[in-house]
C-alpha positions in Angstrom: 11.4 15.3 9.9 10.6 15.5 13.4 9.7 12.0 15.0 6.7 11.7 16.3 3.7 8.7 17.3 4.2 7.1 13.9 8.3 7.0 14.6 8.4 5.9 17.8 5.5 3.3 17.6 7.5 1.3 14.5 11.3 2.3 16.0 12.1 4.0 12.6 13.6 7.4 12.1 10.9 9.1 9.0 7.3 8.5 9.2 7.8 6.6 6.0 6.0 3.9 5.3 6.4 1.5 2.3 2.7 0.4 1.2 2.7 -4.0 0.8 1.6 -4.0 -2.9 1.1 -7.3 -4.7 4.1 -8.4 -6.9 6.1 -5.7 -5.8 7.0 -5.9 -2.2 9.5 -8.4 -1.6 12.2 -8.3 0.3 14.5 -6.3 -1.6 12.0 -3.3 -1.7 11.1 -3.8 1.8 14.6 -4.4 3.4 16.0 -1.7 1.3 13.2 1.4 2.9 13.9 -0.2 6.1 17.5 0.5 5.9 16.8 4.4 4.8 14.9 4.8 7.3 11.4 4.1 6.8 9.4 1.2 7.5 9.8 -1.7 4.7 6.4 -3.6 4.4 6.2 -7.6 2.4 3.3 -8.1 0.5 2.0 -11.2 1.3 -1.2 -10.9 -0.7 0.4 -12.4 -3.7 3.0 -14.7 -2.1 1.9 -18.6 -1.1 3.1 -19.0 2.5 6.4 -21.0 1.6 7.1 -17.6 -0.5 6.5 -15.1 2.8 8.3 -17.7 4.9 11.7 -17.2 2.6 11.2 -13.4 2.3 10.5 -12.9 5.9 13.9 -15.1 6.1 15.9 -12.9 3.2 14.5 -9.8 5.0 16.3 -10.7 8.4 19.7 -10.9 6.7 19.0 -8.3 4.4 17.9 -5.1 7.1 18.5 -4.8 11.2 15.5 -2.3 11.2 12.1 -2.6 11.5 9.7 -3.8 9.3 6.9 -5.5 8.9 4.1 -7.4 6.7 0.8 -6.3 5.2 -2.0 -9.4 5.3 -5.2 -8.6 3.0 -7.7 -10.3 5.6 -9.2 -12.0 2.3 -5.9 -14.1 1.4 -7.7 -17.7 1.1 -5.2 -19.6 3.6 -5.3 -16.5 6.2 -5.2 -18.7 9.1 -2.3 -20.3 8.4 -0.5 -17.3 6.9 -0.9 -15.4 10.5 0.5 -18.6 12.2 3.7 -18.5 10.1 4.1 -14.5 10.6 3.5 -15.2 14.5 6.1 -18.1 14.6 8.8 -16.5 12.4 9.2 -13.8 15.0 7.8 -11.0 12.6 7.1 -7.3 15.0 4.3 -5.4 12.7 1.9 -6.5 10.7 -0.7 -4.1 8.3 -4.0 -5.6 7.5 -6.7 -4.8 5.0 -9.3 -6.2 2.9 -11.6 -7.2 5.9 -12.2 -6.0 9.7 -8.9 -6.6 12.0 -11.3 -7.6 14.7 -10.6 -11.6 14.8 -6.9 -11.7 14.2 -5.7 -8.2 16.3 -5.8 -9.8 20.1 -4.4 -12.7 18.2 -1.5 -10.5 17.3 -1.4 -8.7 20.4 -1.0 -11.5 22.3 1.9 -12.7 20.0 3.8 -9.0 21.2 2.9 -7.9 17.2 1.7 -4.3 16.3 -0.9 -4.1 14.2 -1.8 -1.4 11.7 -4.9 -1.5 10.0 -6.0 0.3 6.5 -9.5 2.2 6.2 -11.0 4.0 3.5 -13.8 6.1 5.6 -14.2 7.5 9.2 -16.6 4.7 10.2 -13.9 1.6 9.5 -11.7 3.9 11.6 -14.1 4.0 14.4 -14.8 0.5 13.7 -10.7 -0.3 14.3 -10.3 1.7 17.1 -13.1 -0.4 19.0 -10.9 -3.8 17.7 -7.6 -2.3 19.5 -5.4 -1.8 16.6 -2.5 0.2 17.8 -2.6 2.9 14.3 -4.7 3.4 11.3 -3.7 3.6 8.0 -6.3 6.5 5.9 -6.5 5.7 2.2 -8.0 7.9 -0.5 -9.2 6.4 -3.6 -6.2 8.2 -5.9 -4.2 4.9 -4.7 -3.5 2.2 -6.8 -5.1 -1.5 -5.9 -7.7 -2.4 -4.3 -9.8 0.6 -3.1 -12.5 2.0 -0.7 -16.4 2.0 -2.4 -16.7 5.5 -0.9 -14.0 7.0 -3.3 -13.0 9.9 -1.1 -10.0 11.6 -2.0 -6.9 11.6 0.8 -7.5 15.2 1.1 -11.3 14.9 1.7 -10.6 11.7 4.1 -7.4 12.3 6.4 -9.2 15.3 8.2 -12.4 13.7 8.8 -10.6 10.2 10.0 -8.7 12.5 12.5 -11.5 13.8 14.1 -13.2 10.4 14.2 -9.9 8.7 16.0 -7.4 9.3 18.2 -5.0 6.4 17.0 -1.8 7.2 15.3 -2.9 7.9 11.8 -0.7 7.2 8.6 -1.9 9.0 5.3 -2.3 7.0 1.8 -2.9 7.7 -1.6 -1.6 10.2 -4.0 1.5 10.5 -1.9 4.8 10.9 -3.8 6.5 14.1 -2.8 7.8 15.8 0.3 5.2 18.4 -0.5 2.4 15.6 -0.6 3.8 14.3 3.1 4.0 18.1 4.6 0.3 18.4 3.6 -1.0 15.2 5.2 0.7 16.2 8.5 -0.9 19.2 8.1 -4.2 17.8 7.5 -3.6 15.0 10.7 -2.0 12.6 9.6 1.3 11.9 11.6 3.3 9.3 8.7 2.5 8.5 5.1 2.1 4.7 3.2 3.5 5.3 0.1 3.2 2.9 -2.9 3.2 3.7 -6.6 6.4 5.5 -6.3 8.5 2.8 -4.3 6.6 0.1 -6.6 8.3 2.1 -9.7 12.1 1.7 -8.1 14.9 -0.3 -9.0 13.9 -2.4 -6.1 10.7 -3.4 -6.6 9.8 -7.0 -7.9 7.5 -5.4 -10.5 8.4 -5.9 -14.3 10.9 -3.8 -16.0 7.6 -3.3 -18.7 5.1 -2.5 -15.8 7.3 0.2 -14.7 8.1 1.9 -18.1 4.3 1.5 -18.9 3.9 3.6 -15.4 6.2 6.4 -15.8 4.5 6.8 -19.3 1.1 7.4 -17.6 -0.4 10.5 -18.1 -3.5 12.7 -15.8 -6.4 10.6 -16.4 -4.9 7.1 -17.8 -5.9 5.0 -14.3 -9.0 4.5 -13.3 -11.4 2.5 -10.6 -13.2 -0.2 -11.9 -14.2 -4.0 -10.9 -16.6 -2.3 -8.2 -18.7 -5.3 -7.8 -16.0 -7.5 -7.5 -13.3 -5.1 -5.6 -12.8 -1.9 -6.9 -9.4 -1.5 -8.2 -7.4 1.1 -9.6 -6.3 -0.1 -13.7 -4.2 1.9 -16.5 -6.2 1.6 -19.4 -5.3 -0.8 -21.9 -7.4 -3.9 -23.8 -8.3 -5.7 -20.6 -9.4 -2.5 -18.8 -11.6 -1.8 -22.4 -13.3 -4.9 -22.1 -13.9 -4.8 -17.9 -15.7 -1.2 -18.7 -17.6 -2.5 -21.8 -18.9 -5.1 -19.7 -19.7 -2.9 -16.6 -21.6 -0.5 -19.0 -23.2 -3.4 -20.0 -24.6 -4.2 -16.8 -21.9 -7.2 -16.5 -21.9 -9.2 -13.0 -19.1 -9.9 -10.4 -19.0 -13.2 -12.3 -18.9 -12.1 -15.9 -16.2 -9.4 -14.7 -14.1 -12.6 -13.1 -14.3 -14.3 -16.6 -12.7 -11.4 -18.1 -10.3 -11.4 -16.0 -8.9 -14.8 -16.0 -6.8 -16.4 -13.9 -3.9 -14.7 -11.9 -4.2 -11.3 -13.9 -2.4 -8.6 -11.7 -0.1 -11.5 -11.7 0.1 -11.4 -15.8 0.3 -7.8 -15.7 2.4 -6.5 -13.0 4.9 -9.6 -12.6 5.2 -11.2 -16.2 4.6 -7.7 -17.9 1.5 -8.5 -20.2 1.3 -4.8 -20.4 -1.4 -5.2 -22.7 -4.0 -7.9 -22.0 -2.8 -8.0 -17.7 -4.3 -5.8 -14.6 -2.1 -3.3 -14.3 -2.7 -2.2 -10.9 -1.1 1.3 -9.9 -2.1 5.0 -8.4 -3.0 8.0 -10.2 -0.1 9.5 -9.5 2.3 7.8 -11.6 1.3 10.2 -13.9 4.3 12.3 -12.1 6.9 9.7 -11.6 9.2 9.7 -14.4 11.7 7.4 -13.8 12.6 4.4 -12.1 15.5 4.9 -9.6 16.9 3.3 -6.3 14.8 3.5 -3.4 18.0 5.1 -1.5 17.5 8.3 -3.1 13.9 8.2 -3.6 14.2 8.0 0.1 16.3 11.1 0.5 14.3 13.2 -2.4 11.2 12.7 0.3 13.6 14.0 3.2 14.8 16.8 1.6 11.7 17.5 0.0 9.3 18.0 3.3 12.0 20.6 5.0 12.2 22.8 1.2 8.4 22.5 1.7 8.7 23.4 5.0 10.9 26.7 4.0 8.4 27.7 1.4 5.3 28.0 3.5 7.6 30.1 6.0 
């Protein structure tokens, strides 16, 4: 894999990045993508700022390459959250969930590059006028939160390239080197990948969470919670009753009530595979086991140059 704007702006040697998902990028996942080679992100959307203080702390002993830390704009203490990432010395920082407009000069200033995720061509627009320094394109196959517009990564990363001129990452539905050669080829010039690292032996994610997600099949996520956030959910009782309600004409605060307190929390960490959020992309349908990221790592390597040699 041939380095390019995405390799030289992070200092790593693939255009690899490691998506921040909630309850599954700590610093174990993170540190251990960094040292293959890609670009290890924390998740500090479900971590309390004493918990991103000891992984950015772990991370530093764990990994002498770059990485970084993805801030949802909408995490309720953000303020002091960007203080501590700006005072522990942290280099990148991904946002989403919110327009990077107040906090990018911020980080700027602080000698931090900052990376921003979109889901159409008009946030991209939107982020190149703010100054981030790359943009992250994310079709709706990916797991999580989610763009309203649901446009597919295929549909999106063409149209977001034309729009921009910043370094552009692709995200969602990404899991093979096959899935990274056709990105580039559609514009993009790295990849966030999420569902597959968040299925590793690495990952902070239940062992249940991740044998429920290798035993997905085509068609067993799906978006919901749109007037809340519209998130990507394998189908079990909770996601039954969230689409009863939304057929039902339910609102944001009826669908919050089903939900409960802390439920991507219940699902994804505790491994309440049944009644918790179980937040993923729609391809975990193809992953089929968990394994160290080490070789995942290397099976992405390998697989863009046999992709490469098929096309040629």
């Amino acid at each position: 894999m041939e380095k390019n704007r995405i390799t030289e702006l992070f200092g790593i040697k693939y255009p690899i990045v490691q998506g921040g998902m909630v309850w599954c990028s700590g610093w174990r996942l993170a540190s251990a993508v960094s040292n293959a080679g890609g670009l290890g992100l924390l998740g500090a959307g479900s971590m309390h700022p004493e918990t991103l203080e000891e992984n950015i702390a772990k991370m530093k002993e764990a990994t002498d390459k770059p990485w970084g830390v993805n801030v949802p704009l909408m995490y309720p203490e953000i303020d002091r959250l960007m203080k501590l990432i700006i005072d522990s010395g942290v280099k990148i920082v991904f946002t989403s969930a919110g327009s990077p407009k107040k906090f990018t000069p911020m980080l700027h200033e602080a000698g931090i590059t900052v990376v921003h995720v979109v889901s159409s061509s008009k946030f991209a627009r939107k982020c190149e006028e703010a100054g981030v320094d790359a943009i992250v394109a994310e079709g709706f196959e990916a797991g999580g939160h989610n763009g309203r517009e649901e446009t597919t990564t295929m549909t999106l990363i063409p149209q977001v390239r034309r729009a921009t001129s910043l370094p552009l990452i692709a995200a969602g539905g990404i899991a093979s080197g096959e899935a990274i050669l056709a990105s580039m080829v559609l514009g993009a010039e790295g990849v966030q990948i999420g569902t597959l690292f968040a299925l590793t032996e690495e990952s902070s994610a239940s062992e249940a969470f991740k044998q429920r997600c290798i035993s997905t099949e085509e068609g067993d996520t799906m978006l919901c919670l749109k007037k809340i956030a519209p998130t990507r959910l394998i189908k079990n009782s909770l996601y039954d009753k969230v689409k009863e309600a939304e057929d039902g004409g339910a609102s944001a605060d009826d669908l919050r009530a089903i939900l409960g307190k802390a439920a991507s929390k219940r699902g994804i960490f505790e491994g309440d595979i049944d009644s918790g959020e179980l937040e993923i992309g729609q391809i975990a349908s193809a992953i089929k086991a968990v394994r160290p990221v080490a070789e995942v790592m290397k099976e992405l390597v390998d697989g863009v140059e046999r992709a490469k040699e098929k096309i040629m």
